[in-house]
Every structure is written in structure tokens, then in C-alpha cells.
N, C-alpha and C positions, 0 to 999 in steps of 0.2 A: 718217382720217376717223372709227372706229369710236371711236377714242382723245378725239377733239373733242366725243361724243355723251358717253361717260361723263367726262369733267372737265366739262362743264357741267351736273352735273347737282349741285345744293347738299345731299347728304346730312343736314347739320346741320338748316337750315331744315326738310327735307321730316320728319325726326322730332321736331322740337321744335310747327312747326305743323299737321302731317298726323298722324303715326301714334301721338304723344304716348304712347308707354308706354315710354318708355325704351329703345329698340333704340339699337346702336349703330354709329357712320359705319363701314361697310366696304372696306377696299379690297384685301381677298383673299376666296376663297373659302370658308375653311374658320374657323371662330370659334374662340378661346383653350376652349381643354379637350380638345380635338381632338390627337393626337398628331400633329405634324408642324406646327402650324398657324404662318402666318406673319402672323397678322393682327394689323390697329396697330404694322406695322412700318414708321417714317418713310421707309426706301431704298425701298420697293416703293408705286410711284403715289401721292405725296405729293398730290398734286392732289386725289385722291381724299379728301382726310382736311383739304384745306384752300379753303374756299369760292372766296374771293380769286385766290388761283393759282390755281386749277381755272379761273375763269372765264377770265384771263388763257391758257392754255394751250389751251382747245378752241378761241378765236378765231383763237390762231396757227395752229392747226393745223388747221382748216377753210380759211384764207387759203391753208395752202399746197395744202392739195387740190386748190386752186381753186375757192373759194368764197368768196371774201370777205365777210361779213356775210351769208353766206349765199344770194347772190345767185345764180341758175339752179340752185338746189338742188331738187331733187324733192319733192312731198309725200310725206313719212313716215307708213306705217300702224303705230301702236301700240297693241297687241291685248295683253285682258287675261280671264281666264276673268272669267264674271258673276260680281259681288261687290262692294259698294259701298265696301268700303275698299279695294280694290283699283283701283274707277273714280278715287276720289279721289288713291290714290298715282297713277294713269297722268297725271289733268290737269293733279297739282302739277310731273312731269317734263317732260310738254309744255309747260309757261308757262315753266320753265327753258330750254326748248329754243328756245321762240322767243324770249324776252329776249333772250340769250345769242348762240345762234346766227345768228336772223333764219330759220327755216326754218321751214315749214307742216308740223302735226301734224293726223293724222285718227285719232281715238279709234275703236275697235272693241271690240268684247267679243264671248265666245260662251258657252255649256254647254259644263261642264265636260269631259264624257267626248269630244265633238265637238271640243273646242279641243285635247285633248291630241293626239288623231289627229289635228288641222291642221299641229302645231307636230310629229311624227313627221320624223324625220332621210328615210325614203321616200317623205313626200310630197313631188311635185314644185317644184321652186323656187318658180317663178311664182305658187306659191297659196300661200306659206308666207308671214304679212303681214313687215315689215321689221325689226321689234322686238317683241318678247312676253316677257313676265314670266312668273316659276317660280322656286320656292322649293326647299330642300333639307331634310332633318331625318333626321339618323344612323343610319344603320342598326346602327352601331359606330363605336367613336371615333378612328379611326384614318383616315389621307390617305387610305391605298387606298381610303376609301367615299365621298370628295371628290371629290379631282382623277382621278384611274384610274376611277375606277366611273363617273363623272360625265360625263367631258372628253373621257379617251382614246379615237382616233378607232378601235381598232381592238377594244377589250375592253371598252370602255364606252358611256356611252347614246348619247352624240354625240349630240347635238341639237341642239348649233351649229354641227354638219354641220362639224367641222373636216376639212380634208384631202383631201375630199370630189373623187372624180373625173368626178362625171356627178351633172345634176341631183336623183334619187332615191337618192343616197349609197352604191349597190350595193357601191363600191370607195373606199378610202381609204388617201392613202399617207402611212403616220409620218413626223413632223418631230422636233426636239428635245424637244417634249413629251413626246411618245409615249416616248418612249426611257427617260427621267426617270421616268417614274412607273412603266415598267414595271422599271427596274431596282431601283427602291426599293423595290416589292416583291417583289423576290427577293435580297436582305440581310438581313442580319440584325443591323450595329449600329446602334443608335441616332441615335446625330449625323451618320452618311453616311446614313439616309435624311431625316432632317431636313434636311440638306443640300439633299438630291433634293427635297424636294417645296418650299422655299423657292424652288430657282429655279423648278420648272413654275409657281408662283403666280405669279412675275415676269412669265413670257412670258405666262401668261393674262389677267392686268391691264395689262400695256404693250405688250408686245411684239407680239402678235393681239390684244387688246383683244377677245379674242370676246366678252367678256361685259361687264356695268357691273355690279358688285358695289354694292349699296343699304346696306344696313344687316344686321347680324346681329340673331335674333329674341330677345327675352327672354320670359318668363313671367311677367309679373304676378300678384301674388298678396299675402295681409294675412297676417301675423304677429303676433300681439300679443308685446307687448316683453319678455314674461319666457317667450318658450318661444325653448329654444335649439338651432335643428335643422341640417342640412345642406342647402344648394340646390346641386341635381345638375347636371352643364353641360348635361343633354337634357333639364333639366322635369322634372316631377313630384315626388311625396314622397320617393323618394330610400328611405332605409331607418328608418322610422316607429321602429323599434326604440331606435332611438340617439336621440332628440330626448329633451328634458330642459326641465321648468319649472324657470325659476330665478325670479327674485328680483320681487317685490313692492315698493314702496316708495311713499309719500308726504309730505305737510308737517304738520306737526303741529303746532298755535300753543301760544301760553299758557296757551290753557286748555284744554290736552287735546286728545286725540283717539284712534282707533282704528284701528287694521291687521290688517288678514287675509289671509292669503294665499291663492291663487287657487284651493283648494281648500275653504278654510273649515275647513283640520283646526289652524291655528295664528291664533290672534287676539294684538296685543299691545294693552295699554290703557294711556297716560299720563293721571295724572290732572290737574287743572289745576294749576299752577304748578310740574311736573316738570323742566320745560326753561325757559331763561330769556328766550330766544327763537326765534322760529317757528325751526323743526329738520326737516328730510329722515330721516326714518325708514327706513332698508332691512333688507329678509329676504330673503337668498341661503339656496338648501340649500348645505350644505357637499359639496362634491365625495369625501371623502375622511374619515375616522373616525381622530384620531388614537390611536395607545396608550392604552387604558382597563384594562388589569391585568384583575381578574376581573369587572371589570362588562359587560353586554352592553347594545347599542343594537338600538333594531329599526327603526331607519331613520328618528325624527324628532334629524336630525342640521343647523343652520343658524348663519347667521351673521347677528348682530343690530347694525348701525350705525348711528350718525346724526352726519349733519353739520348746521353751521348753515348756514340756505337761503340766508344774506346772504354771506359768506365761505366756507365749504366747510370750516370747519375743523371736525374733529372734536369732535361734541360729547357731553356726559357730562349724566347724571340731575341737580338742583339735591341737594346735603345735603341728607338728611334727609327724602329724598320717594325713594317708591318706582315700580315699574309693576308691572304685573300680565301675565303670558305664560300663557294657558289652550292647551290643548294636549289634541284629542280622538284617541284612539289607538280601536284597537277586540284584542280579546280575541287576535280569529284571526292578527293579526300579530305577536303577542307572541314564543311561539316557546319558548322555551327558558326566556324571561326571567316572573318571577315578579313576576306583577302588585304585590301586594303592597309593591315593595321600587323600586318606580318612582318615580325622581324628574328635577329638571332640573338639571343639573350645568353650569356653564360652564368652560371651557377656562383652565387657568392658564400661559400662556407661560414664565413661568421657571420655573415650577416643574414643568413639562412634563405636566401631569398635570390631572384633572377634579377640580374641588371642587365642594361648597356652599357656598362664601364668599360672601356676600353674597345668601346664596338662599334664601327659605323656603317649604317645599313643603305642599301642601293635595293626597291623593289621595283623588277619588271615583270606587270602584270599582262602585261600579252606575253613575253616567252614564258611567262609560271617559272623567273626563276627569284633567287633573294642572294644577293652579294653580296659580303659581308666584307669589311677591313677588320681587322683584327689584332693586337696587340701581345697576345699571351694566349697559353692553353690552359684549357678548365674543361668542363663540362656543360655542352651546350643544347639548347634547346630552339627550334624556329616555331615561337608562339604566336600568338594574340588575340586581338578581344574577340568577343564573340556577338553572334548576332540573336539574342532570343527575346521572342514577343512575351511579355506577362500581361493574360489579359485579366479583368477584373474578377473579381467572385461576388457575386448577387446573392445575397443570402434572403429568400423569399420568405412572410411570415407569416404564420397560420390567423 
């Protein structure tokens, strides 16, 4: 019967119409990132993951309870802490419930710290309502903090009172569950407890059906398209360190146009009749500083392409027309490197090495900026020499 309540419940519909941020249909406990996790696995409660079947399946199996269309079925309380997304996810599963099943749904809610002491594994049966929503989020990403911490009746929260010998849960006796999870964590390879905890997910979605697995949570959030970071599986920024702006790019017509990249320290200018037509302009930083012999870079290192925006084929400057690459550095990132001798060098593939071919450089050392004329796009670099003292070595002799 518990089986009949979660296959009719349409996961798909209730995130694309109810909670709309992209969560996804669950039908295990524990979400992909999670060591052990068996989720979006087709063997384990397909129903769960398929609208059709699902519905097809809680009918059979409320039939055979003895319910047919639901017919001398009890009113159901389904209790949710107060929260208006949360009222909404409760009445989209109750309209499933009664389509579906034919069975009467009575909505309830409470305050929070009140509802959790409702839904307590020690409060007495009778006042604990039939169904109530609860959420998980990791304490560590590991099963033990899922199914064991979670489920198992004798080490963990037990909330859905598994096992349970008397109405206030004082005593509880292990089944196969219990067994599973507690062996899993007491090994130590890898695919034998992956093992272990693929089957405890089976019997908690099929086999007891204690629970209806909804949806796993996502994190919504905006990136803009040239910052390139990591999304952690538990939310948040993850490690800020490592995120990287990349690449900048737009359309540039016939007659010109301009690109900056998102700091404002590189502009490129085509003048009009540079390109023959409208052209996708892109600037990547370069990842990586090839072989430069004794010139030094101080970090304005990028890669400069364009394609045509009709065909995508590579496209090249018209003869005889140049652009312009201005490029504002500042003094204190210099380093080593000798203002004076700064220029913009592009990358020569076969010849493996940085030239000025096709490059003529303009340095203004009071605005700190380097203006380049330009011929073609490649990959470029604003290098040069450097300034460093060797002084002698004395070697004293006994």
C-alpha cells in the first residue's frame, strides 16, 4: 500500500509545474556526488522515474490491498511544517493522490520546532499524522550520513519508526536494512560498500517503501558565461580560488566594431571594412604560456579568434586592413620585466616561437598602455625582456 502512495505520485509534473528550479525525479535517497549513491538507477523503483508506469502500478497495487479505486480507504493526513512552497508541493501530491488513487487527502501544517517534535520516532503512534515531508542535506558525502544515519532503526534517527516494537519506538528490532548499512560501514573497499548501500536503497524504495523519495535539491544560481568555476554537489561556492574569467566575444559587421573584455584591461578595435562579413569576434585568456626563450610575460597572455556568424568558418582580417589591440597593464605587475621593452607578440605555430610578424607596437609609458596594429588573429602575448642583476660568486679557499 505504502508502495501504491509513492508510484502515484508524478515527480516530473510536480518539478516542471510546482517547484520549477530544476530539481531532479528521485527514486533513492541519496543524490549522484554522494559516495555510495544509487540514484537514477532504472533497476531500483522504475515507477518512480516513470509517470505512466507509476500510475499504472499504485492502481495495481492499492487493488490488491484491497482498495480498489480506492474504495473504503481512510482519510489520509498529510502534514507539512508551515511554508508556502511546501503547502504547494503537499496539494500537488494530494491531487495526485486522489486522481490516481480515489482516496481523501486532509492537508495540515504546523511550526517548525512543534512539527519536528510531532514527527519524533517517541511520539506516540496515534498523534503522529500518516504522511509528513522532510528533507536531508549532508552532513558528509558519504551513505553512512544517508541511509545509516538516517533510516537505520537502531544507530540512526528512525523517524519512520522502522522496526519499531511498541508505539513510542523504545525498542527496535534490525531487518536486512539494518544489517546492510551497518556492515558497510565497517569495510573498507570501495565496490563492497557500494554494493551494501545500493541494495539498503532497494529495500527502502521497494521493498518497505518507508519513504516516497520527491525529487533531489539543486541550487539555483546565475553565472555569467565567461567565468569558469566549479558547482560543489552540496551548494555553495565551492573553492573561489580556482574560478577563472574566460573568454569574451561578440559580432562585429562591416563596418566595425569594438571588444573589451570583462575587465576593461584589453579592448580590440576593427575598423570598417576589416572583415568581409558580420564575424564573431572571441578573447579567451590563454590557459598556459608557451616557450618564450628570454622574454618574460606578466600575465596578459590570450587567444584572439573569429569566425564568420553565417558559417562558423574561420575567419581572417580583409588585405590590407589592419585592427588595433590596446592593452592597459599597470607598473606593479610588471615584475622583473622592463617596461620599456614591452610589446604584443603573437604565437608562430610552426615556427614554435613569438614573433612581431605582422605586429606594430605603439608604447605609452605614462598611461601604462601598449597599442598594437595588427594584421591577423593568433594567439598573443604582451611580453619582454627582463631586468635581473647576476651578481658574481666568490668561491673562498681554505
Amino acid at each position: 500500500m505504502r508502495r501504491a502512495f509513492s508510484a502515484a505520485i508524478d515527480r516530473r509534473s510536480l518539478i516542471e509545474d510546482v517547484t520549477k528550479t530544476g530539481q531532479v525525479p528521485a527514486n533513492t535517497f541519496a543524490p549522484e556526488g554522494v559516495f555510495g549513491s544509487a540514484a537514477q538507477n532504472p533497476e531500483i523503483a522504475p515507477w518512480a522515474l516513470d509517470p505512466e508506469l507509476g500510475e499504472q502500478k499504485a492502481q495495481e497495487w492499492l487493488a490488491e490491498a484491497g482498495y480498489p479505486d480506492g474504495e473504503g480507504f481512510p482519510t489520509v493526513t498529510l502534514m507539512h511544517n508551515t511554508n508556502e512552497a511546501h503547502r504547494a508541493i503537499a496539494e500537488s501530491v494530494a491531487s495526485m493522490w486522489e486522481s490516481t488513487l480515489g482516496v481523501q487527502i486532509d492537508i495540515q501544517d504546523g511550526e517548525w520546532h512543534a512539527y519536528l517534535d510531532l514527527i519524533e520516532k517517541t511520539t506516540p503512534l496515534a498523534e503522529v499524522p500518516h504522511v509528513w515531508r522532510l528533507g536531508w542535506c549532508a552532513d558528509y558525502f558519504d551513505q553512512n550520513n544517508w541511509v545509516h544515519e538516517v533510516f537505520n532503526c537502531e544507530e540512526g534517527a528512525n523517524r519512520l519508526r522502522r522496526n519499531c516494537v511498541d508505539p513510542t519506538c523504545s525498542e527496535a528490532q534490525p531487518s536486512e536494512l539494518d544489517d546492510l548499512t551497518q556492515q558497510a560501514g565497517s569495510i573498507t573497499d570501495p565496490e563492497q560498500r557500494k554494493a551494501l548501500y545500493r541494495q539498503a536503497e532497494e529495500i527502502l524504495s521497494e521493498e518497505e517503501a518507508a519513504y516516497a523519495p520527491l525529487y533531489y535539491y539543486t541550487h539555483p544560481g546565475i553565472t555569467k558565461p565567461y567565468l569558469e568555476r566549479g558547482y560543489p554537489v552540496g551548494g555553495g561556492l565551492g573553492h573561489i580560488a580556482t574560478w577563472r574569467l574566460t573568454h569574451v566575444g561578440d559580432v562585429i559587421g562591416t563596418d566595425g566594431g569594438i571588444l573589451t573584455t570583462y575587465d576593461s584591461s584589453t579592448s580590440i578595435e576593427l575598423p570598417s571594412g576589416a572583415v568581409s562579413e558580420p564575424t564573431v569576434l572571441l578573447h579567451r585568456p590563454a590557459t598556459g604560456m608557451p616557450r618564450r626563450g628570454k622574454l618574460n610575460s606578466f600575465g596578459r597572455v590570450f587567444n584572439l579568434t573569429a569566425l564568420y556568424s553565417d558559417t562558423g568558418m574561420a575567419a581572417q582580417i580583409v588585405p590590407g586592413y589592419v585592427y588595433s589591440v590596446t592593452v592597459h597593464y599597470t607598473e606593479a605587475k610588471l615584475g622583473p620585466t622592463a617596461e620599456d621593452t614591452l610589446a604584443l607578440y603573437g604565437w608562430d605555430q610552426d615556427a614554435g616561437a613569438w614573433t612581431q610578424e605582422g605586429i606594430s607596437n605603439t608604447l605609452d609609458t605614462v598611461a601604462d598602455t601598449l597599442t598594437a596594429q595588427v594584421d591577423h588573429f593568433s594567439q598573443f602575448a604582451v611580453i619582454g625582456k627582463t631586468n635581473r642583476v647576476y651578481l658574481p660568486l666568490v668561491l673562498r679557499s681554505r
